[in-house]
N, CA, C and O atoms as CSV, one atom per row, in Angstrom:
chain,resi,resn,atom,element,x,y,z
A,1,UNK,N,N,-113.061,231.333,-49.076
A,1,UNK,CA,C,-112.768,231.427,-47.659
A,1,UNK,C,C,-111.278,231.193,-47.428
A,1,UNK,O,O,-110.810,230.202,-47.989
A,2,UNK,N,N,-110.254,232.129,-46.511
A,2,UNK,CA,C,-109.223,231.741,-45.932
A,2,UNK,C,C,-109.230,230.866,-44.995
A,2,UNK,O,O,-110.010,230.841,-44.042
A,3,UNK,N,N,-108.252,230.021,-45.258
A,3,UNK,CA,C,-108.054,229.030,-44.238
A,3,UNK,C,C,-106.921,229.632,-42.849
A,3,UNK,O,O,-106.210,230.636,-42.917
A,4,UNK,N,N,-106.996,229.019,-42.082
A,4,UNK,CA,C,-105.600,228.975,-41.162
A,4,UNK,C,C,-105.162,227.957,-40.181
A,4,UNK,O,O,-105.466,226.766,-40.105
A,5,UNK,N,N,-104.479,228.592,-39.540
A,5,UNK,CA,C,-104.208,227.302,-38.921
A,5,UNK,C,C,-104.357,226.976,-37.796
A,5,UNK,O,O,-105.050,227.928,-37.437
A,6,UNK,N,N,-104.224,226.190,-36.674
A,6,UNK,CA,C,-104.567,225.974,-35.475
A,6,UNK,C,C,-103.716,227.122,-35.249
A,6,UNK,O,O,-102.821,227.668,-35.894
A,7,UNK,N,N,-104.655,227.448,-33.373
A,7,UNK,CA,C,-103.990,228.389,-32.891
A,7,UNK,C,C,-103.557,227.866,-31.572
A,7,UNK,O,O,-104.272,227.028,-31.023
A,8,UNK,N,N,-102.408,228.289,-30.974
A,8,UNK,CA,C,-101.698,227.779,-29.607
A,8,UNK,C,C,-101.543,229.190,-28.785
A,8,UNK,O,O,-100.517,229.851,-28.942
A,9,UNK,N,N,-102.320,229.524,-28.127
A,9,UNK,CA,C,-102.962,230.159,-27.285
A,9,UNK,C,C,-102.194,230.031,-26.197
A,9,UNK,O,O,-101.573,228.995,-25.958
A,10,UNK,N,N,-102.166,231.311,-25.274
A,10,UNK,CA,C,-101.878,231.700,-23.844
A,10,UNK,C,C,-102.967,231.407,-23.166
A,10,UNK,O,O,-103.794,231.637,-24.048
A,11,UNK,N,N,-103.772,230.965,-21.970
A,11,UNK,CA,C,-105.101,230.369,-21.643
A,11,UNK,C,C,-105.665,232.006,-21.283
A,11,UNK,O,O,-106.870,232.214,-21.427
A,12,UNK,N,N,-104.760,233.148,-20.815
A,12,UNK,CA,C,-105.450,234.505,-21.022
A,12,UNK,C,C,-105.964,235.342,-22.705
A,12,UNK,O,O,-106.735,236.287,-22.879
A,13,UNK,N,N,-105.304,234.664,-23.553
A,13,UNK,CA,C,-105.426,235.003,-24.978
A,13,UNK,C,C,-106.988,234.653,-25.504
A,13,UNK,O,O,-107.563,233.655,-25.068
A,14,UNK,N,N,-107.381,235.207,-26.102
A,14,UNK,CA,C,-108.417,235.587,-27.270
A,14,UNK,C,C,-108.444,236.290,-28.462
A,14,UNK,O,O,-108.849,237.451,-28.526
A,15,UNK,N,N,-108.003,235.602,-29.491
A,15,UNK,CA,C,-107.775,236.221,-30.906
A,15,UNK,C,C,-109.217,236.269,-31.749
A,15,UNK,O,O,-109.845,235.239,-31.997
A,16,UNK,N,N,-109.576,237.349,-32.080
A,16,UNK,CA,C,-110.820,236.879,-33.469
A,16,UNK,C,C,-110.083,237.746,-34.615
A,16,UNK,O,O,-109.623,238.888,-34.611
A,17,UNK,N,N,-110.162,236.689,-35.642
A,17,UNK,CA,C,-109.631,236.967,-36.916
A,17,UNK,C,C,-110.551,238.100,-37.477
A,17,UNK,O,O,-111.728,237.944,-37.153
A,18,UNK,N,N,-110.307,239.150,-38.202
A,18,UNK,CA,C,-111.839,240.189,-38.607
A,18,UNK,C,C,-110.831,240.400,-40.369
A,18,UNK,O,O,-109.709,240.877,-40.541
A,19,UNK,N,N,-111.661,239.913,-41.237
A,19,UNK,CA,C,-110.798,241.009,-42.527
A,19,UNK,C,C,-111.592,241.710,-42.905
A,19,UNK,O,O,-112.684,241.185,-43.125
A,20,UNK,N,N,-111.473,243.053,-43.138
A,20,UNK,CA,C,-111.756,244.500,-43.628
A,20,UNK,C,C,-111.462,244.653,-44.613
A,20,UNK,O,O,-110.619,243.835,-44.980
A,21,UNK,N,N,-111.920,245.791,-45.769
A,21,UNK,CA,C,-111.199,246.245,-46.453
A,21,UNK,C,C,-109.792,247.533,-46.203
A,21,UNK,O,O,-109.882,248.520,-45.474
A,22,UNK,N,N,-108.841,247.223,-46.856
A,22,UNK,CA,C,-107.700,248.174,-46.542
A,22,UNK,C,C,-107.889,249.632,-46.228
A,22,UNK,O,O,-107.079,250.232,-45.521
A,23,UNK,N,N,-108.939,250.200,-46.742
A,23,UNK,CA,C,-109.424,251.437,-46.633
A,23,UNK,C,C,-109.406,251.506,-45.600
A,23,UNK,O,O,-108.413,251.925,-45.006
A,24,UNK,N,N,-110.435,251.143,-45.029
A,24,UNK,CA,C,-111.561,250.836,-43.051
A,24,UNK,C,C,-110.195,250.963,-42.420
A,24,UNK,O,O,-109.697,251.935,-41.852
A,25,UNK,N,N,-109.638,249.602,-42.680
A,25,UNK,CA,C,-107.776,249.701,-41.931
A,25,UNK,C,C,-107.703,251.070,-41.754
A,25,UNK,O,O,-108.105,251.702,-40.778
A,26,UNK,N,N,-107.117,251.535,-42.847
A,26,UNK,CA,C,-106.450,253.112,-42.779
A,26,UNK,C,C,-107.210,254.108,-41.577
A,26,UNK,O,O,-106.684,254.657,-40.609
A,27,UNK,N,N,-108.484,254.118,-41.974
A,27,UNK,CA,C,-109.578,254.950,-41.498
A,27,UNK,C,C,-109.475,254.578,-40.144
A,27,UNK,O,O,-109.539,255.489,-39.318
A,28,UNK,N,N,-109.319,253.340,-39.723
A,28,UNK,CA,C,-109.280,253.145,-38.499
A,28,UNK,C,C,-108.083,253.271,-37.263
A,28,UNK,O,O,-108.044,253.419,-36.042
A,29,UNK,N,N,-107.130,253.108,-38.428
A,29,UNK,CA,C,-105.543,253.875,-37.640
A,29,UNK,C,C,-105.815,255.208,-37.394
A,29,UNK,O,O,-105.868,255.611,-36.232
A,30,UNK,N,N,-106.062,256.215,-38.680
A,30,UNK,CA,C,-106.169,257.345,-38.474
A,30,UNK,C,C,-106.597,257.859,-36.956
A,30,UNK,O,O,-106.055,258.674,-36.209
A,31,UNK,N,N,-108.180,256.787,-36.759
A,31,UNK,CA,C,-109.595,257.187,-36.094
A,31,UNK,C,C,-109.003,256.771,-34.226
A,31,UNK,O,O,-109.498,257.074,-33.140
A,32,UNK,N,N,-107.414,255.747,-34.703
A,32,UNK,CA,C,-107.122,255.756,-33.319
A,32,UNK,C,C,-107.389,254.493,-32.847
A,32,UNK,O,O,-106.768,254.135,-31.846
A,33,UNK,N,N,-108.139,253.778,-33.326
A,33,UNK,CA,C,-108.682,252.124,-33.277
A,33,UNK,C,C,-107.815,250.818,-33.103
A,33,UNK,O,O,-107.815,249.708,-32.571
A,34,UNK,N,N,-107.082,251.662,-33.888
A,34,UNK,CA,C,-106.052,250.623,-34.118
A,34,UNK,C,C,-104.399,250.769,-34.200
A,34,UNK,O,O,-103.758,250.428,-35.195
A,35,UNK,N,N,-103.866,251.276,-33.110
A,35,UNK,CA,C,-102.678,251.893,-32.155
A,35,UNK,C,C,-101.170,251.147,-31.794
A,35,UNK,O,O,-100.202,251.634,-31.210
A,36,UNK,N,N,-101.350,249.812,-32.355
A,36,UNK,CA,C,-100.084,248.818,-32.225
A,36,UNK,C,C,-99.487,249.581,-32.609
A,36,UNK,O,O,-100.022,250.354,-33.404
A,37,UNK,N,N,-98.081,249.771,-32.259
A,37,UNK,CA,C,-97.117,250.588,-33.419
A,37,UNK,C,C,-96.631,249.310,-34.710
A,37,UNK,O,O,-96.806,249.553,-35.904
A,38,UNK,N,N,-96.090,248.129,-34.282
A,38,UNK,CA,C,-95.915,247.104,-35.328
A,38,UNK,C,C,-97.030,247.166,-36.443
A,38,UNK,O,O,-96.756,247.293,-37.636
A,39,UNK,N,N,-98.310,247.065,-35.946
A,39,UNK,CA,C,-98.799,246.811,-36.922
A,39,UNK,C,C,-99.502,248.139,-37.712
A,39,UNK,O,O,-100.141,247.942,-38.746
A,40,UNK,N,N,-99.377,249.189,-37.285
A,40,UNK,CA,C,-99.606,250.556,-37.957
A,40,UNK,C,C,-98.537,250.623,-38.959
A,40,UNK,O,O,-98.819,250.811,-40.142
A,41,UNK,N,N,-96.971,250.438,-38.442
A,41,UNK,CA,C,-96.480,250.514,-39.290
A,41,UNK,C,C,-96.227,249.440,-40.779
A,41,UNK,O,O,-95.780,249.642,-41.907
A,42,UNK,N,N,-96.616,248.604,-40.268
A,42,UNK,CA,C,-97.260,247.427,-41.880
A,42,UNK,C,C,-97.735,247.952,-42.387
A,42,UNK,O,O,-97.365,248.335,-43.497
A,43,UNK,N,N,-99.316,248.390,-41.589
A,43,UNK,CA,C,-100.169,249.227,-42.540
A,43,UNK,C,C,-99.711,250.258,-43.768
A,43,UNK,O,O,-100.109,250.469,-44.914
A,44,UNK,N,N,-98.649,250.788,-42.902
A,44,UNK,CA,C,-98.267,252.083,-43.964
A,44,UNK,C,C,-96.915,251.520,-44.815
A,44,UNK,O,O,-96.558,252.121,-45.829
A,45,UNK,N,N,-96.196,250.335,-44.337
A,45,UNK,CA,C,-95.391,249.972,-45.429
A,45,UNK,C,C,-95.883,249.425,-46.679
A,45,UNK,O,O,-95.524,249.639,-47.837
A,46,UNK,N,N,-96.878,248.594,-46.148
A,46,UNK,CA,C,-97.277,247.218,-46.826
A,46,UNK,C,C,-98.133,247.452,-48.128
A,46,UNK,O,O,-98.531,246.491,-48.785
């Protein structure tokens, strides 16, 4: 199991942590799901 760490929250904020496999990721940028530009582009650096 990953650990982390406390979270310090905006009182409008709601984070749920989800890990996938990297594939799904991809599949799911492609599919439009997942549209951040920051973090699309991780995806494709990283």
């Amino acid at each position: 199991m990953i650990k982390s760490q406390q979270q310090e929250l905006d009182v409008t904020e709601e984070i749920e942590v989800v890990l996938i496999p990297v594939y799904e990721v991809i599949q799911r940028v492609l599919m439009g799901e997942i549209s951040v530009c920051g973090t699309v582009t991780a995806i494709f650096l990283g």
